[in-house]
Every structure is written in C-alpha cells, then in structure tokens.
C-alpha positions in Angstrom: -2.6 -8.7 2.2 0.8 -8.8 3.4 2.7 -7.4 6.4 5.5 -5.8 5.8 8.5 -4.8 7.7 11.7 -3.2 7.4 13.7 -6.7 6.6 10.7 -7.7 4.2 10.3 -4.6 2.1 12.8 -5.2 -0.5 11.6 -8.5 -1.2 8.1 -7.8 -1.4 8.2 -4.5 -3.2 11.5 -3.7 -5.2 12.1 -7.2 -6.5 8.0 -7.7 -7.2 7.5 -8.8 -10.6 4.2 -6.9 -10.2 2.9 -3.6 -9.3 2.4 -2.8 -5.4 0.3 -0.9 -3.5 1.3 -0.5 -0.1 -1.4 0.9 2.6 0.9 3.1 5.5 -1.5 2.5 8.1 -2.2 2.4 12.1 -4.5 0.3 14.1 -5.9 3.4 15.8 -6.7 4.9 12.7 -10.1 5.5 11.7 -10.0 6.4 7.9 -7.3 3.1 8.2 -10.1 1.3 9.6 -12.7 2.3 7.0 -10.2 1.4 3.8 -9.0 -2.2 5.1 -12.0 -3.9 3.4 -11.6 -1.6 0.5 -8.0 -3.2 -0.1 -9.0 -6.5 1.1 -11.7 -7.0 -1.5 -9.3 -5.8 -4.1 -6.1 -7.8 -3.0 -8.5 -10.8 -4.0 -9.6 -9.2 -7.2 -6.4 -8.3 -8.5 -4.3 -11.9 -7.1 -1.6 -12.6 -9.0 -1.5 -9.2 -11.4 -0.9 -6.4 -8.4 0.3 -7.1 -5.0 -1.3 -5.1 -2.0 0.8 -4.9 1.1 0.5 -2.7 4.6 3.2 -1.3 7.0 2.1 -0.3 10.2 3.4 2.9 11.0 3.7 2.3 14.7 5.8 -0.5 14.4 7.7 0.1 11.1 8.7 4.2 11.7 12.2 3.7 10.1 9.8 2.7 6.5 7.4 5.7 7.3 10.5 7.9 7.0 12.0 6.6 4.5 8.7 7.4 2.5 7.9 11.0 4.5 4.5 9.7 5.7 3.2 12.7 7.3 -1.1 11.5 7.8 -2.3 8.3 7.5 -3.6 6.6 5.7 -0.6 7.3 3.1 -1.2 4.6 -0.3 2.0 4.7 -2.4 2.0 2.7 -5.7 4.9 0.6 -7.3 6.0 -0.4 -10.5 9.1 -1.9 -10.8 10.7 -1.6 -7.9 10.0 2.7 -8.3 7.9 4.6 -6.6 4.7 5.1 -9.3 2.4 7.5 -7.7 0.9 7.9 -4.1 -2.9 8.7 -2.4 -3.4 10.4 0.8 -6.4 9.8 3.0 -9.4 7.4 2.6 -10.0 6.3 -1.0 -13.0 5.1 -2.8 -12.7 1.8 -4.5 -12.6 3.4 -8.2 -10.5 5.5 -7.5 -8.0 2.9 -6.2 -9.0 0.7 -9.4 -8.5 3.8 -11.4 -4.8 3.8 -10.1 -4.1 0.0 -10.2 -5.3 -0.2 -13.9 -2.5 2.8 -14.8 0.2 0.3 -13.4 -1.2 -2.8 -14.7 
C-alpha cells in the first residue's frame, strides 16, 4: 500500500490509470487497526488492476478536509481521477470486493 501525502495525491490518485481506494486512517485507531490487513491482503490481490493507498489523518489534515473526513476509518473509492463512491467505518472483505469489482 502506498503513503500518501498532500504533494503525492495527485500523482497517485487523479492521474491513476486505475481505480483507487484510499484508507483515511490514524495509528491510534482501532477499527484502522483491524482493516489494515483487510486492505493489505487485497492490495496484493488486486496488483496492477486497482491501486490501494492510505493518508494518515494526523499527519495529512489539509487532505482530510479537502475530503470532509469526519470518523475514521473513512474508505473513498476512485475512478478516473473522480471521486466514485465512499465507506465509513470498518468493512468486511466482500464488501470491499463488492465495491472494487463496481470500478473495475
């Protein structure tokens, strides 16, 4: 999974030639905590046809309001370059793959 930051963001999301999911997240976040293997396993799964990518919301506030993240953890899905959809909370894998094959 990538890091992303304020001066990365436009490279890795709105000029990706594939869908991204991007996981608004803190280290001190439980629910956080409990979906980083989630998206780990499927960043491998889906390599090279859907990008997954986290902002920590600590460090990157300026992207959190940009996006109104109000509760972590915030998913919000891609597709070129747009905003495609969002989840809020912790999420089960099939539900994630649910969303990803929408945007695939």
């Amino acid at each position: 999974m990538i890091n992303i930051t304020r001066e990365t963001f436009d490279n890795e999301i709105t000029e990706s030639p594939m869908p991204v999911l991007v996981d608004f997240y803190a280290d001190w976040c439980a629910p956080c905590k409990m979906l980083a293997p989630i998206l780990g396993e499927l960043a491998l799964d889906y390599e090279g046809r859907f990008k997954i990518c986290k902002v920590n919301v600590d460090e990157e506030r300026e992207l959190a309001e940009r996006f109104a993240v109000s509760s972590i953890p915030t998913l919000i899905f891609f597709k070129n370059g747009e905003k495609a959809g969002s989840m809020m909370g912790l999420q089960s894998r099939a539900a994630l793959e649910e969303k990803i094959s929408t945007l695939l």
